[in-house]
C-alpha positions as CSV (number, residue, x, y, z in Angstrom):
1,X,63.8,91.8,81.0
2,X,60.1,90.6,80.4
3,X,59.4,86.8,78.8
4,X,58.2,88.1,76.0
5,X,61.3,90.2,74.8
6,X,63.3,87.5,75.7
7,X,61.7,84.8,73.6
8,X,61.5,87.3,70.8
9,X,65.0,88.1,71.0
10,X,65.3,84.5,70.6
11,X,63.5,84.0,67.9
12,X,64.7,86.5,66.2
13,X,68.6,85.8,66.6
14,X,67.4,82.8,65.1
15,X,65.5,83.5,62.4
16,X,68.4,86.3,61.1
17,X,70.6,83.0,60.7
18,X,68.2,81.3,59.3
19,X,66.5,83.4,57.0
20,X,69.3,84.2,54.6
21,X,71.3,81.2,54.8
22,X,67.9,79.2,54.1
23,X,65.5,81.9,52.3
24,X,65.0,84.8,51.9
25,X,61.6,86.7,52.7
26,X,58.7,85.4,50.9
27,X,56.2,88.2,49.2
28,X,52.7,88.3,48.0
29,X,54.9,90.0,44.5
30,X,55.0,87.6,42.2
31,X,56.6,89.3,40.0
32,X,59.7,87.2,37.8
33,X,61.9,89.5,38.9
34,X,60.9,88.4,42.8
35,X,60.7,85.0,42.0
36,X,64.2,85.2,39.8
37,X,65.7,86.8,42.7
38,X,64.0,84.2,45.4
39,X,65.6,81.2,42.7
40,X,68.7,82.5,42.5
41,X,69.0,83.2,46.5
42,X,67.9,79.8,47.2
43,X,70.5,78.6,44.8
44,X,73.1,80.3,46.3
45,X,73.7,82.9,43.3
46,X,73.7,86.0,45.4
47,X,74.9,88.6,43.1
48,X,71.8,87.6,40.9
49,X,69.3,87.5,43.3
50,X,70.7,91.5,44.5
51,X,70.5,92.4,40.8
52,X,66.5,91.4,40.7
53,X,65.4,92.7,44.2
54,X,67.6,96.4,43.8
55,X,65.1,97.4,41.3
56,X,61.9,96.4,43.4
57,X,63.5,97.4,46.4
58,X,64.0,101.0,44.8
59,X,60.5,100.9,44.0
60,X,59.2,100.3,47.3
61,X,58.9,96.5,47.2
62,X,59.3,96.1,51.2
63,X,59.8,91.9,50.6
64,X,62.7,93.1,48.3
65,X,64.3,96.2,50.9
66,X,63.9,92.9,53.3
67,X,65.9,90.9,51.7
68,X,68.3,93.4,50.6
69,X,68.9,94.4,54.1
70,X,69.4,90.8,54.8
71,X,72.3,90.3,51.9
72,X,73.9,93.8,53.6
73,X,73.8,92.5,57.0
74,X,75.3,89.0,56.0
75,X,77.8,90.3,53.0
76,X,76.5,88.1,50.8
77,X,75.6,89.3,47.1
78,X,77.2,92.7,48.4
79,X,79.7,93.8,50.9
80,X,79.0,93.4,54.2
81,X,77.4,97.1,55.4
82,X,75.5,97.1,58.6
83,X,74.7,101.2,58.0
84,X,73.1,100.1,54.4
85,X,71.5,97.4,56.4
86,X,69.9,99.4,59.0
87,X,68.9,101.6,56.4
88,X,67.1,99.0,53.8
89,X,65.4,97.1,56.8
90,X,63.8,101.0,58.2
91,X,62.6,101.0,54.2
92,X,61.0,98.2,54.6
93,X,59.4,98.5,58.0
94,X,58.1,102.0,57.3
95,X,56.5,100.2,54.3
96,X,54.8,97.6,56.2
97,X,57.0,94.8,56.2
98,X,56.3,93.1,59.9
99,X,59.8,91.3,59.6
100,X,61.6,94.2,59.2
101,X,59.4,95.9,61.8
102,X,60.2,92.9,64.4
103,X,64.4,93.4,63.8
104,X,63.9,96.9,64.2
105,X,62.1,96.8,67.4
106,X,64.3,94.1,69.1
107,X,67.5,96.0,67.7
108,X,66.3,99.1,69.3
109,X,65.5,97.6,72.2
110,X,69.1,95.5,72.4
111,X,71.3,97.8,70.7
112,X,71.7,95.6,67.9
113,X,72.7,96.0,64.0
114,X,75.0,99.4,65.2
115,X,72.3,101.2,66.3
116,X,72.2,102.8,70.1
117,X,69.9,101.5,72.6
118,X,66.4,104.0,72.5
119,X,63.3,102.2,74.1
120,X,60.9,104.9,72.6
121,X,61.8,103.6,68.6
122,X,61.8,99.9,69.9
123,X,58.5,100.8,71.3
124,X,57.1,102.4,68.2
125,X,58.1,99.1,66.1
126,X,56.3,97.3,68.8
127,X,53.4,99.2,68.0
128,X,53.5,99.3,64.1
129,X,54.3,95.5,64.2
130,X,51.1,95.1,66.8
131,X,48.8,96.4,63.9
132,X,50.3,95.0,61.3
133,X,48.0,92.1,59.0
134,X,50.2,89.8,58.5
């Protein structure tokens, strides 16, 4: 296994801990139903903070499949589903989200979140996350 994959497998365990037990994904949508959502995760009030991101999420709003994806995976808000986790984090790397992108490409490349082992998709989220802008 190369450096880098390791110390991005490293970070990344890391950051799924962190990231929705301290905050959920920050997004360039301000919207109030983002920000009531972001409020209400930082306060602990899951269910709330589902209730505003399902709506953006269903729209498209990749910060909001993010997060939603992060609440699946974790169980909070919702009941723990790592197939409608999976899911909401593909919605949101397909839509540009680098996060998402990252998790996908270092679960592919692990096996991690349920899903099989296939270099050739953690190499394509390599890619897409290589020319992202973020």
């Amino acid at each position: 296994m190369n450096k880098t994959l390791m110390i991005r497998a490293t970070i990344l365990v890391s950051l799924l801990g962190a990231t929705v037990v301290l905050s959920p994904a920050y997004s360039r949508d301000y919207s109030p139903a983002y920000n009531a959502g972001l409020m209400a995760s930082e306060a602990g009030d899951y269910d709330t903070a589902v209730s505003k991101w399902q709506p953006l999420a269903d729209q498209g709003n990749a910060a909001a499949q993010f997060n939603l994806a992060l609440m699946y995976h974790r169980g909070l808000g919702v009941a723990h589903d790592e197939a409608r986790a999976v899911s909401w984090y593909q919605k949101s790397a397909a839509n540009g989200y680098f996060r998402a992108q990252e998790f996908l490409a270092v679960a592919y490349r692990e096996g991690w979140f349920g899903l099989p082992r296939d270099p050739a998709k953690a190499d394509y989220w390599d890619q897409q996350l290589e020319n992202s802008s973020f």
